[in-house]
C-alpha positions as CSV (number, residue, x, y, z in Angstrom):
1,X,40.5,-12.3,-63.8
2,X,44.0,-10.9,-64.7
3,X,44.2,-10.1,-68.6
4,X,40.3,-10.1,-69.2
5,X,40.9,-6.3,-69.3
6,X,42.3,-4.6,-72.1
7,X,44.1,-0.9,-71.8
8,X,43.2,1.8,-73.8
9,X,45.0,4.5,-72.5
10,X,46.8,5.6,-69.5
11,X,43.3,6.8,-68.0
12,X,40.8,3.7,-69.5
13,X,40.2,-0.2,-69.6
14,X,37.9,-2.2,-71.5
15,X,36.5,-5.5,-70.8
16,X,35.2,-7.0,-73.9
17,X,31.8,-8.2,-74.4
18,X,32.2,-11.4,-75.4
19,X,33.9,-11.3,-72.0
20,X,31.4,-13.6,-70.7
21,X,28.2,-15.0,-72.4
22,X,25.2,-12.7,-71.5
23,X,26.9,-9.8,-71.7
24,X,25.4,-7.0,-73.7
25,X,28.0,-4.2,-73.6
26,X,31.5,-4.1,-72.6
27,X,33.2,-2.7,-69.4
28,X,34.6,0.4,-69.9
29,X,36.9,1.4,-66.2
30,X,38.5,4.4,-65.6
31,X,41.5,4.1,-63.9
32,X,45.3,3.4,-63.7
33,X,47.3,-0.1,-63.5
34,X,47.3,0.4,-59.7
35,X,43.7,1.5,-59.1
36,X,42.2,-1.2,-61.7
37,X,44.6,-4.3,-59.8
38,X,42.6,-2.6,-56.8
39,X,39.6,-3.2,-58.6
40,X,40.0,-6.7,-59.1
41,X,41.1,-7.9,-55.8
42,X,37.8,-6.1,-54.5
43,X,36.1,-8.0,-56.9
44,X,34.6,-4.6,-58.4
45,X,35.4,-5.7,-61.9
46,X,33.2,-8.7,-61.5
47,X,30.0,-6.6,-60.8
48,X,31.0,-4.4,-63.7
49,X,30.3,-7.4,-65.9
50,X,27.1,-8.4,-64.0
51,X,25.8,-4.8,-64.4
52,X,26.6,-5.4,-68.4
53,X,23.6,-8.4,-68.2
54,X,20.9,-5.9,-67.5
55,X,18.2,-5.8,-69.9
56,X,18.3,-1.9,-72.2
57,X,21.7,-1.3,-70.9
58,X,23.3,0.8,-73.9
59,X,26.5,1.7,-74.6
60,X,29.1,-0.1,-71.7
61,X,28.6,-0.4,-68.0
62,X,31.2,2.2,-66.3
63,X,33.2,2.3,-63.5
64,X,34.9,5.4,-62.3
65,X,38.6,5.1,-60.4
66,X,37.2,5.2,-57.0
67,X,35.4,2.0,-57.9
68,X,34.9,-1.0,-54.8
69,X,32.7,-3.5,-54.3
70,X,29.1,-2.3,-53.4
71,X,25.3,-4.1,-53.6
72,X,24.9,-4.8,-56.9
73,X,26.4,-2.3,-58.9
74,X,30.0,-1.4,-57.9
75,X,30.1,1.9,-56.0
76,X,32.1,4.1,-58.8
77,X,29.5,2.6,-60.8
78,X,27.6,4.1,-63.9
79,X,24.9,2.8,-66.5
80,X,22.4,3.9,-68.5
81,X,19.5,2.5,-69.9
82,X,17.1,2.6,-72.6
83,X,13.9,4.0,-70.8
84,X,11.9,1.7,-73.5
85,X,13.6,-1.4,-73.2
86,X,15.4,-0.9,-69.9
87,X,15.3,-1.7,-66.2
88,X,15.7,0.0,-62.9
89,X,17.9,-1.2,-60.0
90,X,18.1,0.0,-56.4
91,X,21.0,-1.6,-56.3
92,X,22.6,1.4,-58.8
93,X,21.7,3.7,-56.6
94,X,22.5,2.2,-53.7
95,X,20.8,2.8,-49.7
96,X,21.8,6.6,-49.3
97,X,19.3,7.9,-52.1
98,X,20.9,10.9,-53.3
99,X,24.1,11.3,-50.6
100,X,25.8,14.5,-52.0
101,X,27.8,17.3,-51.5
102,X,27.1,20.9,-51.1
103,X,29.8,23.3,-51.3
104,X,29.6,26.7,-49.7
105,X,32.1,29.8,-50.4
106,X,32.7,32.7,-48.4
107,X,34.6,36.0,-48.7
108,X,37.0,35.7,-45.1
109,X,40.8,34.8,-45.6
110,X,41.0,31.2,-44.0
111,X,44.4,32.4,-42.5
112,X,42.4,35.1,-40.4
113,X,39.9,32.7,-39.2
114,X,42.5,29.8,-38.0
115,X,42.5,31.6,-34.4
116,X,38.6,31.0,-34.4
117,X,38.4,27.5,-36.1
118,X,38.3,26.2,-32.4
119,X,35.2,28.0,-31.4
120,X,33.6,27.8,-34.9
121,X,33.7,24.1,-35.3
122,X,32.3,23.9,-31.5
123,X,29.9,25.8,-32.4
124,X,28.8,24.3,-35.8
125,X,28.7,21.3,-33.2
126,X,26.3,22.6,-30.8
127,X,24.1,23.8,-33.7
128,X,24.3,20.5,-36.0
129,X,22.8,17.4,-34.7
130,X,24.9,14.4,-36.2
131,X,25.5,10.6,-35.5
132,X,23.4,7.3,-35.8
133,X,19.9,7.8,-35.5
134,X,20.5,11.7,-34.6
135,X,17.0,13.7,-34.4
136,X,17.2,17.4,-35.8
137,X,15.4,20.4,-34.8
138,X,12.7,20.4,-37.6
139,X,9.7,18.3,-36.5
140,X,7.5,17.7,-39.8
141,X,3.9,15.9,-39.9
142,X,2.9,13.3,-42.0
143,X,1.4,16.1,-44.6
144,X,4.2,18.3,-44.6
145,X,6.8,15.4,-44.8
146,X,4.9,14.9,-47.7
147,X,5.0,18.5,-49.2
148,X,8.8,17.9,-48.4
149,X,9.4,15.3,-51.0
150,X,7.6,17.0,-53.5
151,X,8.7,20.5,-53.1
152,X,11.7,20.1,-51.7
153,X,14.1,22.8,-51.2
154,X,11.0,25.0,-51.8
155,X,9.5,24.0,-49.3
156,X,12.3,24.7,-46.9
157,X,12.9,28.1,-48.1
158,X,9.1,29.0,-47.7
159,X,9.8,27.8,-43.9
160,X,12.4,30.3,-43.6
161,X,15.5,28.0,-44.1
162,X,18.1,29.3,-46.3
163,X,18.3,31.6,-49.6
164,X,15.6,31.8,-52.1
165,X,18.7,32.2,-55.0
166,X,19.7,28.7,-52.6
167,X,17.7,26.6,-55.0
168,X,19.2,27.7,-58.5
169,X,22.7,26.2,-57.4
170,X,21.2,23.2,-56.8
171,X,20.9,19.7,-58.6
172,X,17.4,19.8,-60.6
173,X,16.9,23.4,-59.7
174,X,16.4,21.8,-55.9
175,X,13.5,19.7,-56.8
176,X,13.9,16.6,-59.1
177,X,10.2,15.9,-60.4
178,X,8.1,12.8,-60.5
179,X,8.2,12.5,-56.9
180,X,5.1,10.5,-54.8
181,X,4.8,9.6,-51.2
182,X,1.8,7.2,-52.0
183,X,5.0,4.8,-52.7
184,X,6.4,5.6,-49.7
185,X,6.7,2.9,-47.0
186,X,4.8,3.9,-43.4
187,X,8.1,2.6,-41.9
188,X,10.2,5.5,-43.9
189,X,7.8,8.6,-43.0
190,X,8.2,7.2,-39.2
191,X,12.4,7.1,-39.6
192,X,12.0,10.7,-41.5
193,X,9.9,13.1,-39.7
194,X,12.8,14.2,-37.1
195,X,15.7,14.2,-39.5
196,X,15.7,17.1,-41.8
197,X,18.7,18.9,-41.2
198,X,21.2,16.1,-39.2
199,X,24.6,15.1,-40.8
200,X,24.0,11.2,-39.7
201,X,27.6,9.5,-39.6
202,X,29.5,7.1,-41.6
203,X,31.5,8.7,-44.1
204,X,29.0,11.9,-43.8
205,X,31.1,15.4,-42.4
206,X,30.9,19.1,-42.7
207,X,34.7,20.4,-43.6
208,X,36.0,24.0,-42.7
209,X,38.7,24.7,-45.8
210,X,40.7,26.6,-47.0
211,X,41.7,26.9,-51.1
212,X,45.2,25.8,-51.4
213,X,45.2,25.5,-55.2
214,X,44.0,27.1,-58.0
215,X,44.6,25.1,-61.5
216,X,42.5,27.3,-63.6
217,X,42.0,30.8,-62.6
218,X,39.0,31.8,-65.3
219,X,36.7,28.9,-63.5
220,X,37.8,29.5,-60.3
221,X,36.3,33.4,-60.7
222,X,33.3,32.0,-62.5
223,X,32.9,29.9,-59.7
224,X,33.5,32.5,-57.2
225,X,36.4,30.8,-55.3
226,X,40.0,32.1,-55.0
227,X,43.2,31.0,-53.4
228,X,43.2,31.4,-49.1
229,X,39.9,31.3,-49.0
230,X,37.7,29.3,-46.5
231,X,34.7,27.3,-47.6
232,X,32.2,24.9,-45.9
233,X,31.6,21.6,-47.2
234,X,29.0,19.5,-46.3
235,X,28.5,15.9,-47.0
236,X,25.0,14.3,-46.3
237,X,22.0,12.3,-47.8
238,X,18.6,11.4,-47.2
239,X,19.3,9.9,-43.8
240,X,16.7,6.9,-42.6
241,X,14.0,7.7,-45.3
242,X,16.5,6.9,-48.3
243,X,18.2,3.4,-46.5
244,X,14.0,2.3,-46.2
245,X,12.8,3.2,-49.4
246,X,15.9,1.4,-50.8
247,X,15.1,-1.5,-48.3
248,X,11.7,-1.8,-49.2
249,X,12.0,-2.2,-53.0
250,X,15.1,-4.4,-53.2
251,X,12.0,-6.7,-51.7
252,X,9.3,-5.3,-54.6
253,X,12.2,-6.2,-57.0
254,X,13.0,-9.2,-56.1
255,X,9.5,-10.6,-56.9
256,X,9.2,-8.4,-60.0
257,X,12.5,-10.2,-61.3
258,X,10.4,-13.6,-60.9
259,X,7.5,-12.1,-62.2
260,X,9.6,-10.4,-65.7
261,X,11.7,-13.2,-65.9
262,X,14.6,-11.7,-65.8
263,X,17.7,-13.3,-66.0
264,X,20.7,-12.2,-63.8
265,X,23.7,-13.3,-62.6
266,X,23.3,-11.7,-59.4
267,X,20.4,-11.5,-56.9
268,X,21.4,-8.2,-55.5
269,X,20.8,-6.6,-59.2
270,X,17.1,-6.9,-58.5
271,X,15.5,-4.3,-60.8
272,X,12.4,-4.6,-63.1
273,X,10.9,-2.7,-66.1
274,X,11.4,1.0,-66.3
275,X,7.9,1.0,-67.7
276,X,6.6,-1.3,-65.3
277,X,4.3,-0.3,-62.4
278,X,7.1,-2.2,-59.6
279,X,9.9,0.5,-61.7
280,X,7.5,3.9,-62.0
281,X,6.8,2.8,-58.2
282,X,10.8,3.3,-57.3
283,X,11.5,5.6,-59.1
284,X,8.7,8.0,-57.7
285,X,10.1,6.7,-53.9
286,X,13.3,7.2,-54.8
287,X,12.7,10.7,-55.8
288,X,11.0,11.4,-52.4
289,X,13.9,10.1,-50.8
290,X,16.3,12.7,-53.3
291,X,14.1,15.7,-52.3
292,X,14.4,15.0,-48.6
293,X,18.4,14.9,-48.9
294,X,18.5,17.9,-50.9
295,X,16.3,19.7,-48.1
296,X,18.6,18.2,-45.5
297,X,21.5,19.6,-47.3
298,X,19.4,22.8,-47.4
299,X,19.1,22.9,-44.0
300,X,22.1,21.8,-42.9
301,X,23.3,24.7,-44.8
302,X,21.2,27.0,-42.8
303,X,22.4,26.3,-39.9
304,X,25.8,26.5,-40.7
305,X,25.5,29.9,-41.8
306,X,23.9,31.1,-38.3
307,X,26.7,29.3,-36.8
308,X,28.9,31.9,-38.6
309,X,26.7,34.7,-37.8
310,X,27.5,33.9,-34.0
311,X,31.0,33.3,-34.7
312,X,32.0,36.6,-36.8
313,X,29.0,39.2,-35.6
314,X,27.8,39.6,-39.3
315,X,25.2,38.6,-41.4
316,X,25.8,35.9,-43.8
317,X,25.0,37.7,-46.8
318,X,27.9,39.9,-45.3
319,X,29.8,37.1,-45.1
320,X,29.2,36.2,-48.9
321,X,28.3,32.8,-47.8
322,X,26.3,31.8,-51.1
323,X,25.9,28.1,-52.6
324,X,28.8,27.0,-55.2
325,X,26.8,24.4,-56.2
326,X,24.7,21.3,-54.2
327,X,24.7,18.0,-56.4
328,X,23.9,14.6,-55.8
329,X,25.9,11.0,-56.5
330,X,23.7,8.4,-55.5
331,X,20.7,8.6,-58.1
332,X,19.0,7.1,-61.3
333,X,17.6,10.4,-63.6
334,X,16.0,10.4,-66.9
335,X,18.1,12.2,-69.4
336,X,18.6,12.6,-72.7
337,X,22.2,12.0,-74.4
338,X,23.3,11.1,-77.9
339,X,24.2,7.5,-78.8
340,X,25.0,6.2,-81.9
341,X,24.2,9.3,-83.7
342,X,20.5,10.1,-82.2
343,X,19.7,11.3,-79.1
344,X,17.6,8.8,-76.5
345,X,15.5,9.0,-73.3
346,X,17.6,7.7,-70.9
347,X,17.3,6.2,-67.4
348,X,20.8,6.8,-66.0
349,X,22.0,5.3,-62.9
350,X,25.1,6.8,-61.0
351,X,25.9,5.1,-57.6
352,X,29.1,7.1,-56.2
353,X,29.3,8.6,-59.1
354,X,28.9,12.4,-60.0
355,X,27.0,14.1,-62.8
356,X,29.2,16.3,-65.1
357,X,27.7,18.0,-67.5
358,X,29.5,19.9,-69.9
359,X,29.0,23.7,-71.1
360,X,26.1,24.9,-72.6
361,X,23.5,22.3,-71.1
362,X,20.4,23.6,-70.0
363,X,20.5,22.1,-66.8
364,X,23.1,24.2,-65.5
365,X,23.0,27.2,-63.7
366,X,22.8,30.0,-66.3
367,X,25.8,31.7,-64.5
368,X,28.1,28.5,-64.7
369,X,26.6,27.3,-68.5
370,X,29.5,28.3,-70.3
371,X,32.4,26.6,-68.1
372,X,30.2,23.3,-67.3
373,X,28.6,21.8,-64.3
374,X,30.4,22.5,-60.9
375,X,31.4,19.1,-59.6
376,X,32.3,18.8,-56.1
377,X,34.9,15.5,-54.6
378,X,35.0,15.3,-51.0
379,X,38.5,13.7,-50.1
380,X,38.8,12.4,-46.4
381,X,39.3,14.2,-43.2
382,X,43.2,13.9,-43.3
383,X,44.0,15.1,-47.3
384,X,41.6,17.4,-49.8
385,X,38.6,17.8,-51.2
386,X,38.6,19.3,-55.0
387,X,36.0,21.2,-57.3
388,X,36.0,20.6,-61.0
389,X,33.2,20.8,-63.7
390,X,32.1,18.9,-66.3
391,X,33.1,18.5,-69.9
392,X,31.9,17.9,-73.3
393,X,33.9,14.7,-73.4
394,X,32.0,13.9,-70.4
395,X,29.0,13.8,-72.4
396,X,30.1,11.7,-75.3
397,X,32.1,9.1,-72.9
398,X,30.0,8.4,-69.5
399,X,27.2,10.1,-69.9
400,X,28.3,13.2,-68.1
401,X,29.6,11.2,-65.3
402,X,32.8,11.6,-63.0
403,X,33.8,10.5,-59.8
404,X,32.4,10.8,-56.3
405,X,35.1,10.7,-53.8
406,X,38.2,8.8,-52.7
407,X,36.9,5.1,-52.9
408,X,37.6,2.7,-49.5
409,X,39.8,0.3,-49.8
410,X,39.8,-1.0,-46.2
411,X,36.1,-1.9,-44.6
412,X,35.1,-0.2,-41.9
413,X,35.2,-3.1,-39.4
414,X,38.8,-3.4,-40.3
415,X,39.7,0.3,-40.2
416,X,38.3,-0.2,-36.5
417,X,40.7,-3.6,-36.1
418,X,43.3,-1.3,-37.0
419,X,43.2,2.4,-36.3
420,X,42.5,3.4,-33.1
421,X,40.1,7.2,-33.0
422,X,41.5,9.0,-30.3
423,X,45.3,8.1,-32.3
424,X,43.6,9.4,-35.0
425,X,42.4,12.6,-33.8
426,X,45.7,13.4,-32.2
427,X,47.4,12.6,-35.6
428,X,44.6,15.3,-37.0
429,X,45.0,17.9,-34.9
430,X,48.9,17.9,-34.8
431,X,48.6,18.4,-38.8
432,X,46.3,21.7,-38.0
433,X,43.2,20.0,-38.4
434,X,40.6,20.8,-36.2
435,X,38.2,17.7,-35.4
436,X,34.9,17.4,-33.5
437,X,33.1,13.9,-33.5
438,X,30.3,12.6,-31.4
439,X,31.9,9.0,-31.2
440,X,35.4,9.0,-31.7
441,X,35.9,5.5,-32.0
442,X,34.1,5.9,-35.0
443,X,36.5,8.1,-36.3
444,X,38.5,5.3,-37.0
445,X,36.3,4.0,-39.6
446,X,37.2,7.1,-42.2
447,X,40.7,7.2,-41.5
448,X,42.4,8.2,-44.4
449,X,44.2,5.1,-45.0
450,X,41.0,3.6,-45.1
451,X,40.6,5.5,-48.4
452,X,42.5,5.2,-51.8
453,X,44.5,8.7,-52.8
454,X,41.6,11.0,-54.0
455,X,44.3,13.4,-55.6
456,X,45.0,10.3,-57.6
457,X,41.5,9.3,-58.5
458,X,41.1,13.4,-59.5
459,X,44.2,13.4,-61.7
460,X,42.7,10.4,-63.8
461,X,38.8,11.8,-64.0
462,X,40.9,14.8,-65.2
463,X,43.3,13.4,-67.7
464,X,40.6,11.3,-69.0
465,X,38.5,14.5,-69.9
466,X,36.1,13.6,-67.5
467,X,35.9,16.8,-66.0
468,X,38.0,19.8,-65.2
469,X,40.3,20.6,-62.1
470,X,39.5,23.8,-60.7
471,X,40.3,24.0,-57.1
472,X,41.9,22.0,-54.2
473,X,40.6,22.3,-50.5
474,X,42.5,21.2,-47.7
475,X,40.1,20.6,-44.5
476,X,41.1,22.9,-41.5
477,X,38.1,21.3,-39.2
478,X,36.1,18.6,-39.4
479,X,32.7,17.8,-37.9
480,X,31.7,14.1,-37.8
481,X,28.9,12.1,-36.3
């Protein structure tokens, strides 16, 4: 595919429509000439051009730089669609329905707290459960898994979990609408009623970290962050309810391809009518499954704050341990946006991609709407982690999108040929970094040079006017399943 890709500017490529026959919008990649040569050898660029078939599609099919290969859609992959004419794909949302990041601040020095980090992380340990098929400490029934993914992080808060102000700083106010378990597999209630509040493993963690950088000292207050400061990241989704639901209807969209006659140049873009019963069906799953990773988040959350209680002998609220911001990158939302001069209903699907809405939207947080939406990248274990927010140019490029994260660019099963986890760890923890895993084997798997430079992938999201560098994190422990 080398040359099918024209450069725009240091930050952007375009493949053209008439690329390939079929296509109904061109690719538009952000990236650099090392990250978009990545892209191609993982054969990402080829699903950006598949993605461009879909029926509604409007404007381009994006990729962000940490763009690899994924099911379907690319993962870095964003593309909206016309909710009129337009489809909806599990496969742009990908298995982990809604897999986000919440970031939480608090007011201790993280220099003063490196004696502790030792006990903290063993006890945010002991209080987390995490790894494959780990069971949490909230039991739900079938009825109230079922107020769960429809109230959400309200529902959690009325159990006692967390702050009520908890739900304002997060994604969709902590509740995204149109959510109904009728669409809900029997087989996904069974895999969900035990995991509210687990971390799960994979590339899922919850960071100790300190702010090493500040590149824009006017956000950073708004946002409530500040130089040597230690914040909590934590890095979760919706667990085995969202890898089911996502399961399920890659089978209710394969026959509803058949069925629409829709034509595709890949099986694993299986989608069907936005309008249609198979896509209002999804969607209302795939909400469920959002609303139950936002409550895991939630509670996840919760527990990390009484694991700080122990720790430090004070309250949370003492401890200013309030929520930066919780938000999603695994998702399809309706949303309006402007194209071609008039705005449109969209159905906008971001897999590893972030929303990044800029100022003055009304879905932000009324104490961040003039600087844009907080927009949180966790890095891997062994580098950073960044905050930015959104921007206006966000809006009139990508939709409001950004990146997610770093982007592999080794599998796992080779990061395990090649990396060995108790090496790993060692390396870790001679660098400062405090690490607790329940498999360290594992670790191998999200070993940072199983990851592409996230700094770099930040630096072109940034100069591309995607969104905004605020803040850089460096991890000083890590908790992994």
């Amino acid at each position: 595919m080398a040359g099918v890709w024209e450069k725009l500017n240091p930050y952007c490529y375009k493949i053209s429509q008439t690329y390939r026959k079929g296509m109904r919008v061109p690719g538009i990649i952000y990236a650099d000439d090392e990250l978009i040569q990545m892209a191609e050898e993982d054969r990402a660029l080829e699903q950006v051009i598949n993605v461009a078939f879909l029926p509604g599609i409007v404007r381009a099919s994006y990729a962000m730089p940490d763009i690899h290969w994924g099911y379907g859609f690319p993962i870095g992959g964003v593309a909206a669609m016309d909710v009129e004419r337009g489809v909806i794909s599990p496969g742009g949302v990908g298995y982990d329905i809604s897999c986000g990041v919440r970031l939480l601040r608090t007011n201790l020095i993280a220099k003063d707290v490196l004696p502790m980090m030792g006990p903290l992380m063993h006890e945010l340990s002991r209080n987390i459960p995490k790894g494959v098929g780990s069971r949490g400490k909230i039991k739900v029934s079938r009825r109230e898994m079922e107020e769960l993914m429809t109230k959400s992080v309200k529902w959690a808060i009325r159990k006692g979990y967390g702050w009520e102000e908890d739900a304002e700083f997060t994604e969709e106010g902590g509740c995204l609408q149109g959510a109904d378990p009728s669409k809900v597999s029997s087989r996904a209630f069974q895999r969900g009623f035990d995991q509210p509040g687990t971390l799960g493993a994979g590339n899922h963690f919850l960071e100790a970290q300190e702010v090493v950088e500040v590149y824009d000292e006017r956000l950073a207050e708004a946002l409530g962050l500040y130089k040597g400061q230690l914040t909590v990241m934590i890095h979760s989704g919706s667990r085995g309810v969202g890898h089911q639901i996502c399961t399920d209807y890659i089978k209710v969209m394969d026959r509803a391809v058949r069925e629409f006659g829709i034509d595709l140049p890949d099986r694993q873009l299986g989608c069907a009518p936005i309008t249609s019963q198979e896509g209002k069906d999804y969607y209302a799953a795939m909400a469920c499954a959002a609303n139950y990773a936002l409550t895991n988040r939630h509670c996840l959350a919760h527990w990390v704050r009484q694991s700080f209680e122990y720790i430090f002998r004070k309250s949370a609220q003492s401890l200013g341990m309030g929520v930066v911001y919780d938000v999603s990158h695994n998702i399809a939302k309706f949303e309006e946006h402007e194209v071609n001069g008039r705005r449109m209903k969209l159905c906008v699907h971001r897999k590893g991609a972030t929303r990044a809405f800029g100022p003055g939207h009304p879905d932000i947080p009324k104490v961040y709407r003039d600087i844009g939406q907080p927009v949180i990248i966790p890095g891997d274990m062994g580098t950073c982690s960044y905050v930015l927010v959104g921007t206006a140019r966000a809006m009139t490029e990508a939709f409001g999108s950004t990146c997610h994260g770093a982007g592999r660019v080794m599998s796992r099963s080779k990061a395990k040929r090649q990396i060995r986890g108790d090496e790993l760890k060692r390396e870790l923890e001679e660098k400062g970094i405090v690490i607790v895993a329940g498999h360290i084997p594992l670790l191998a798997e999200e070993a940072p040079q199983a990851y592409k430079d996230v700094s770099k992938v930040v630096e072109i999201c940034h100069g591309a006017g995607l969104s905004k560098k605020v803040v850089k994190l460096k991890p000083l422990g890590v908790l992994k399943g």
